[in-house]
NUKEZA-535962 format. One line per field, with one value per residue (C-alpha): residue in one letter; chain; x, y, z. Coordinates in steps of 0.25 Angstrom, whole numbers. Example, Ala and Ser with C-alpha at 12.3 -4.5 7.8 and 13.67 -1.06 7.14 Angstrom:
# residues 2
resn <- a	s
chain <- A	A
east <- 49	55
north <- -18	-4
up <- 31	29
# end
This chain:
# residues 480
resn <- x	x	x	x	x	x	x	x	x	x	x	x	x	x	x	x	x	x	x	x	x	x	x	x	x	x	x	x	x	x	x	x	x	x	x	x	x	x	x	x	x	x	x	x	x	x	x	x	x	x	x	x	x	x	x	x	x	x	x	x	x	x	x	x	x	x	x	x	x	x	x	x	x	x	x	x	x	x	x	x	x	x	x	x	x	x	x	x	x	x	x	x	x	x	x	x	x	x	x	x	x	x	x	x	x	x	x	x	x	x	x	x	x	x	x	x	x	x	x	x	x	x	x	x	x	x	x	x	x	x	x	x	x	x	x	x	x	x	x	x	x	x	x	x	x	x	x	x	x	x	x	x	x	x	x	x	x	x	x	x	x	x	x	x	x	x	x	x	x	x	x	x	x	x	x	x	x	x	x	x	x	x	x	x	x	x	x	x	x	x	x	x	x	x	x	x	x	x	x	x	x	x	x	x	x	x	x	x	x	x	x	x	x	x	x	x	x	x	x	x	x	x	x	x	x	x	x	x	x	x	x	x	x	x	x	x	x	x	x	x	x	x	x	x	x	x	x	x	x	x	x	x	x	x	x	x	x	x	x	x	x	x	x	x	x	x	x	x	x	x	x	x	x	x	x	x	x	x	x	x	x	x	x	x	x	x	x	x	x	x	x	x	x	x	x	x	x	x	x	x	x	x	x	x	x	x	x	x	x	x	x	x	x	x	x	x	x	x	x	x	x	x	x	x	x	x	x	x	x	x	x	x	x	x	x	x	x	x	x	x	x	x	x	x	x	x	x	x	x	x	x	x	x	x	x	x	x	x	x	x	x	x	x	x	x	x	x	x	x	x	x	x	x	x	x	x	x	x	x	x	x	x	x	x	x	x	x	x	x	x	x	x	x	x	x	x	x	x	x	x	x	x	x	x	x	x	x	x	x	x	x	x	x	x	x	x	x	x	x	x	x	x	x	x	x	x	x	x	x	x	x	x	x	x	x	x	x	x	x	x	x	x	x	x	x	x	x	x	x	x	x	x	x	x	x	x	x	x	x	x	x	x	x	x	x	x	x	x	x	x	x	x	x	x	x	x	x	x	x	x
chain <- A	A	A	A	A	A	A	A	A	A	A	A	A	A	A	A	A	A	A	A	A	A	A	A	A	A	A	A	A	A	A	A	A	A	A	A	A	A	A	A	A	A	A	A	A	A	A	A	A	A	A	A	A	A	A	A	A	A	A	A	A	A	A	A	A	A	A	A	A	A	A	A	A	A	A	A	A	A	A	A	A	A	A	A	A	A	A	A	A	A	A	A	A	A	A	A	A	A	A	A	A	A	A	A	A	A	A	A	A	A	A	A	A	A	A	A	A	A	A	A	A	A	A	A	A	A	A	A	A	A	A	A	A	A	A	A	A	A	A	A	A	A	A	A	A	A	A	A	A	A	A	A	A	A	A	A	A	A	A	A	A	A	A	A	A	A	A	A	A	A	A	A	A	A	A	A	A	A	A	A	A	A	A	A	A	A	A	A	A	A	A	A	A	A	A	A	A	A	A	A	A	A	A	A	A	A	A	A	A	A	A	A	A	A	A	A	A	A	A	A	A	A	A	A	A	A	A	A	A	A	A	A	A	A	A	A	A	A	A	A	A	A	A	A	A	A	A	A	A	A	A	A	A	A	A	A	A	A	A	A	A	A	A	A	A	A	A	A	A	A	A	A	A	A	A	A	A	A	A	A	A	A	A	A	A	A	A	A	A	A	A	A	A	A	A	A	A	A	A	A	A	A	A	A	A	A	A	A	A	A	A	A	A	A	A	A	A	A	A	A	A	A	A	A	A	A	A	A	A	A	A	A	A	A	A	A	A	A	A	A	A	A	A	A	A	A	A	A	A	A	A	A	A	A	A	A	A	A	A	A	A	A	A	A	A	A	A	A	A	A	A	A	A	A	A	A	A	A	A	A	A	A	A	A	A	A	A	A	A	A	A	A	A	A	A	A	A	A	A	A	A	A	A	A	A	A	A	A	A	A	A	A	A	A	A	A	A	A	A	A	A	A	A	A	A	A	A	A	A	A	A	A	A	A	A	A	A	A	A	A	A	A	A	A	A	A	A	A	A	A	A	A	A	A	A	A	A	A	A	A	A	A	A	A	A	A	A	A	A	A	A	A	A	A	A	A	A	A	A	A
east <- -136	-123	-117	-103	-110	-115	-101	-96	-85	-78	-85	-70	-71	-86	-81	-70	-80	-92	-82	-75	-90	-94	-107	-111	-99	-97	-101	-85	-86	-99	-95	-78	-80	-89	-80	-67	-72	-74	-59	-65	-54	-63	-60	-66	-68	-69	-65	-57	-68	-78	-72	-64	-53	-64	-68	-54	-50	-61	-61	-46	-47	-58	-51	-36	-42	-37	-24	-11	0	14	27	30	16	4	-9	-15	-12	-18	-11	-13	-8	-4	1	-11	-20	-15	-13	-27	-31	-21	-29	-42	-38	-33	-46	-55	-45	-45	-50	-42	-28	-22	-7	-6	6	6	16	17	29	34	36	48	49	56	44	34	43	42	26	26	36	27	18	3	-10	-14	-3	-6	4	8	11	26	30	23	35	45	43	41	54	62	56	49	35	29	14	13	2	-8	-22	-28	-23	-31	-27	-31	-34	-29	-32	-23	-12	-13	-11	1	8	6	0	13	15	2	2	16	11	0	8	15	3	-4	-13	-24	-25	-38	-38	-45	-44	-48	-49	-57	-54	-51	-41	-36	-23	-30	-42	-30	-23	-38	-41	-27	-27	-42	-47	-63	-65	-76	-79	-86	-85	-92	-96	-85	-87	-93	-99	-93	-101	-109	-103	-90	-91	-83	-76	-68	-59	-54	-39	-31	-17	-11	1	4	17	9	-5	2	5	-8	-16	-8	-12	-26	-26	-23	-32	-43	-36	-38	-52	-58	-53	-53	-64	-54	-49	-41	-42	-34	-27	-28	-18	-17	-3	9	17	6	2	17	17	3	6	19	13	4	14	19	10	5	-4	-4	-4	6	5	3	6	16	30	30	32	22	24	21	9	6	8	1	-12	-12	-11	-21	-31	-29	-28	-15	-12	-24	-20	-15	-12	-13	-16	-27	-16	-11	-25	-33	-39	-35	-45	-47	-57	-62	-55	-63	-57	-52	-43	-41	-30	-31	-43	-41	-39	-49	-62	-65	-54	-60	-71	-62	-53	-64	-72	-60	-70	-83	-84	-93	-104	-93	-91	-79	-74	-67	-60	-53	-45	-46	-35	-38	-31	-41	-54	-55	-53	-64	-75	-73	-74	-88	-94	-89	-98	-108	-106	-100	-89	-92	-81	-74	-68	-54	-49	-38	-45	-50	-35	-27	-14	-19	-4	4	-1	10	11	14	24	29	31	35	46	51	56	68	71	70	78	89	87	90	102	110	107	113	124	127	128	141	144	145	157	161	170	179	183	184	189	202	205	209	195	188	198	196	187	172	170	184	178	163	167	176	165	156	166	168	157	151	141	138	140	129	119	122	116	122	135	140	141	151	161	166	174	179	169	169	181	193	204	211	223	219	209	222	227	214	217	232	229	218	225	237
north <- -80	-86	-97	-104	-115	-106	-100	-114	-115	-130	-141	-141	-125	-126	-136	-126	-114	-121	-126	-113	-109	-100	-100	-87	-79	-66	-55	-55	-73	-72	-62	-67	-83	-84	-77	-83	-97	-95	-88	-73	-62	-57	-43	-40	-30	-32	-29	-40	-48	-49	-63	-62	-71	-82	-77	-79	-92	-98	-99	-99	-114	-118	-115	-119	-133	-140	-138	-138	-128	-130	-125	-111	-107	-104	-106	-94	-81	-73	-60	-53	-40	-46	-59	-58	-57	-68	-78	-75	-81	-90	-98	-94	-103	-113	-112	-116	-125	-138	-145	-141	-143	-131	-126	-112	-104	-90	-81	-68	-60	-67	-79	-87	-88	-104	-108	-102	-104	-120	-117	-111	-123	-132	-126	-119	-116	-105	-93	-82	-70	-56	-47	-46	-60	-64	-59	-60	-76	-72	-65	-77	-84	-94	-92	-91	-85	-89	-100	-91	-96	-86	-72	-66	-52	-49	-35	-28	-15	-18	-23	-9	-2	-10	-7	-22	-17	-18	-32	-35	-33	-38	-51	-51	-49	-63	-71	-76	-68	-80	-79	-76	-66	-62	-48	-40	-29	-20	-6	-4	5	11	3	-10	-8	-7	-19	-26	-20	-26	-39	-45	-48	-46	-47	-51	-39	-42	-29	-31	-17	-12	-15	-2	-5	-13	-22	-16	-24	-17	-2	8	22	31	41	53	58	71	68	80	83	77	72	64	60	46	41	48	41	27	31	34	18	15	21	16	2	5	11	-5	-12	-26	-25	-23	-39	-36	-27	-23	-10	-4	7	13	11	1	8	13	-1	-3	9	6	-7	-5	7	-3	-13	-1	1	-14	-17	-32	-26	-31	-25	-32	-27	-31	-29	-39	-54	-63	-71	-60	-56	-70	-69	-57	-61	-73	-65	-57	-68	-76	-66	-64	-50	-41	-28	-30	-17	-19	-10	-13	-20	-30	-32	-34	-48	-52	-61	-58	-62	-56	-44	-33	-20	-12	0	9	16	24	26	19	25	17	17	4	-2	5	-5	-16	-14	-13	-24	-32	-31	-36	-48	-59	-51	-47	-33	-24	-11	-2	10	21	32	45	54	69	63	52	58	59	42	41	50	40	28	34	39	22	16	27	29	39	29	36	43	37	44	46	37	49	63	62	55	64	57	58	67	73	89	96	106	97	92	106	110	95	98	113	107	100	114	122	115	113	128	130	120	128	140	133	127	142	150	152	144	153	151	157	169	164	152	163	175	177	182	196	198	198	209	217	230	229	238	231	217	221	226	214	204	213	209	194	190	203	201	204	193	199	199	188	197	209	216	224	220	228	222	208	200	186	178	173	162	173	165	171	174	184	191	191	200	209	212	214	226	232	231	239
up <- -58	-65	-59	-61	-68	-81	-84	-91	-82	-80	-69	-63	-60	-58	-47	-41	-42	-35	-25	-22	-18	-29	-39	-44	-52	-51	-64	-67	-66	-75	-86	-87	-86	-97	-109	-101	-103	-120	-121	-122	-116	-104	-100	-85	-76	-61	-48	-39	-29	-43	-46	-57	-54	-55	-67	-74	-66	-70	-84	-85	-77	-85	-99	-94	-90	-103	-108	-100	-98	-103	-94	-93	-101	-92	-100	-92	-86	-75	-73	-59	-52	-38	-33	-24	-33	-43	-32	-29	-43	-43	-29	-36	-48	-38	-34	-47	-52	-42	-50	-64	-66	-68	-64	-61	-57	-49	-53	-44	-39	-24	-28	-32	-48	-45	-41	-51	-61	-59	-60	-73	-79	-75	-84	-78	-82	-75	-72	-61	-62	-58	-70	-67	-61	-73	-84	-74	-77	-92	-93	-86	-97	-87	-94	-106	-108	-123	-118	-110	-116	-104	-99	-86	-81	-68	-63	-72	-65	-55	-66	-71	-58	-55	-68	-73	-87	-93	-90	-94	-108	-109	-104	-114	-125	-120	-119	-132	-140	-139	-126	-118	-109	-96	-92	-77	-73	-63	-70	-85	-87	-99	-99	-95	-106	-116	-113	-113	-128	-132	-126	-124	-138	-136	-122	-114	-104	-90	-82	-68	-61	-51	-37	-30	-18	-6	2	13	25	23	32	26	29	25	34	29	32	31	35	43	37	22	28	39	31	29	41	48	38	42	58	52	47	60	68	58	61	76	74	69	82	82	69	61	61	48	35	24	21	8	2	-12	-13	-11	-2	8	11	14	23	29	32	38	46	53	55	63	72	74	65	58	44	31	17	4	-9	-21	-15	-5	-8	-12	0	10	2	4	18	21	16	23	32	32	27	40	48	54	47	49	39	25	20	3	-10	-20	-28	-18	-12	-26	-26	-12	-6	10	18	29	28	41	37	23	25	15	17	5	-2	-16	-29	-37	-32	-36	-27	-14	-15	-17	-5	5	-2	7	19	21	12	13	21	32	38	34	35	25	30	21	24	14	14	5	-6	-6	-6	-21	-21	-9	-18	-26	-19	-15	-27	-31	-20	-21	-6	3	12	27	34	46	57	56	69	70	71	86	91	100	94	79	74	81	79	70	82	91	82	78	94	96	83	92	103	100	91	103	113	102	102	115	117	105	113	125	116	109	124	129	145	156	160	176	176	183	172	161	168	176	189	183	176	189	196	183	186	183	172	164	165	158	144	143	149	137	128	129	119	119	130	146	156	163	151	141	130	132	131	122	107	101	110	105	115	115	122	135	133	133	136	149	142	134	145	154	142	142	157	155	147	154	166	160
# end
């Protein structure tokens, strides 16, 4: 079995490596160290968890040991698609290089340009970036990359699904020709296999096999949804969470919340918030210091859901995590077993939970067909609960009732007030014959007092507000 000892790295990292506990590298460790350390361009492919931030940091500290770095140009370059994710590299180079001196700056987007503006002047050894916050220093003219001896990019995968390809080969084209270059990836897609072809001269290739099994302490499940109406599937599958949520009990100490895109961790998030769950979002639109916050956060306990995507949460080292949601299922197979692979490490129990909407179930096959297994069904928390949905009958007759009591108050509003005889009609009237005072009663709007809707209709009369004077004249005449 390897060791650290037989992959010629330096006693001082041999030192920080025995006393950061570990002996045995991992495939990715033993197959990148080795050509890193004589200068090859490595080109490797491997998920995040197999190690390969070691196995750049390492050689990189080992090679940038002699030398020193001039201000504004950085001897070294690794590139990464989060802050997370870079400050994650950036502690593991803490890490492995106590006992070198090496200066290292972290640019990522969060932070004020003042201050890692004074780092680069200073002149380091080692620079950590984002893509973008990367050439915004470049096109201030604060930093030059005309002295990189060695270029790492870091998931690339992920670079390309975040539109960073771009600023990629942009940013090689400013670094030398002579540089070395180390090159990760866990998928190859076309675009990132032509960037490789153009920019690694004669790589060496280490592949480890994709990940496709999870551990066997981790229980999994997968409940199966059908929203009842399109307009209401989103916010029944949100109540679905929930109940899921509810279903753990006081099991569920904390878990992580995974959803395919941006904007529903945003709504899931604030949806629990809502209904008094202690969940935050993380994903790129916030600032670095609350990212920063709300990881802490969850690492220490205090925040018990963090709702994130695969982008935000790729490389983030959380311990002790109970519970995986998946929200929705994932795209990529590969990444289902990275997400739940957050649960049950180091021998402990987890549980990973998935809800399946129709649209996913060509995303679940698979999932299956990938861990060669069928992931059992749960039972939806929802379909025995009396207070599931409101039933759209119930809604529709609950939606009638206002109409028809509007209905009846225009009816009231349009009827003509009965009024007393004696208010609208003189004296004179009421001495008049019988037979003389009906047709003219038939007449006043056409109808009968003594049936509202009789009368008769050829004769058209002037309602039952006649002024007096013009009935006194009616009587005049029929009285002469």
């Amino acid at each position: 079995m390897t060791k650290f000892t037989d992959l010629n790295l330096s006693p001082k990292v041999l030192k920080a490596v025995e006393e950061a506990g570990y002996e045995t590298p991992t495939p990715i460790q033993t197959g990148a160290i080795p050509p890193a350390l004589e200068g090859q361009d490595v080109l490797g492919i491997a998920q995040t968890g197999t190690g390969k931030t070691a196995s750049f940091t390492l050689p990189m500290i080992c090679k940038l040991a002699r030398g020193r770095a001039r201000a504004r140009m950085p001897r070294s370059l690794v590139l990464c698609p989060t802050r997370e994710l870079a400050a994650q590299v950036a502690e593991n180079f803490d890490t492995y290089s106590k006992h070198v001196k090496l200066s290292k700056a972290l640019l990522i987007g969060g932070v004020s340009f003042k201050e890692q503006d004074i780092l680069i002047d200073k002149g380091v050894d080692v620079l950590i970036a984002t893509p973008g916050r990367l050439l915004d220093h470049f096109e201030r003219g604060k930093l030059l990359l005309t002295g990189i001896e060695i270029m790492v990019v870091d998931e690339a995968d992920r670079m390309l699904d975040m539109g960073f390809i771009p600023d990629i080969e942009r940013i090689f084209n400013l670094t030398p020709f002579t540089r070395q270059t180390l090159f990760f990836s866990a998928t190859m897609a076309p675009e990132i296999e032509r960037i490789t072809n153009t920019f690694l001269s004669a790589p060496a290739r280490i592949e480890v096999a994709r990940q496709a099994t999870a551990s066997e302490t981790i229980e999994q499940s997968v409940v199966m949804f059908r929203g009842s109406r399109r307009d209401r599937a989103a916010s029944e599958k949100r109540k679905l969470l929930r109940a899921m949520i509810d279903g753990e009990g006081e099991n569920c100490t904390n878990a992580i919340i995974f959803c395919n895109r941006k904007t529903d961790v945003d709504i899931v998030a604030k949806s629990l918030k809502k209904y008094g769950y202690d969940a935050a979002p993380i994903h790129g639109d916030l600032d670095q210091s609350q990212r920063t916050r709300t990881l802490d956060g969850f690492r220490d306990g205090t925040l018990r859901f963090l709702v994130a995507s695969d982008v935000a949460a790729r490389g983030l080292d959380i311990p002790a995590v109970s519970h995986v949601f998946n929200f929705d299922v994932p795209s990529h197979a590969e990444d289902y077993v990275h997400r739940i692979g957050r649960t049950g490490r180091a021998g402990r129990e987890g549980k990973a939970m998935m809800i399946c909407a129709p649209s996913d179930e060509k995303n679940l096959d698979d999932i299956e067909r990938l861990v060669a297994k069928t992931i059992p069904r749960g039972e939806n928390p929802l379909a025995t609960s009396k207070d599931t949905e409101t039933p759209p009958e119930a809604e529709a007759a609950t939606e009638e009732k206002p109409r028809r009591s509007r209905s009846r108050s225009r009816k009231q509003d349009d009827a003509p007030a009965e009024t007393p005889a004696t208010e609208t009609e003189p004296a004179a009237v009421e001495a008049a014959p019988k037979e003389e005072r009906a047709p003219r009663n038939r007449g006043r709007g056409g109808r009968n007092r003594n049936n509202d809707r009789g009368g008769d209709n050829h004769v058209v009369g002037m309602g039952d507000h006649m002024p007096s004077f013009i009935e006194k004249s009616f009587e005049e005449r029929m009285a002469g």
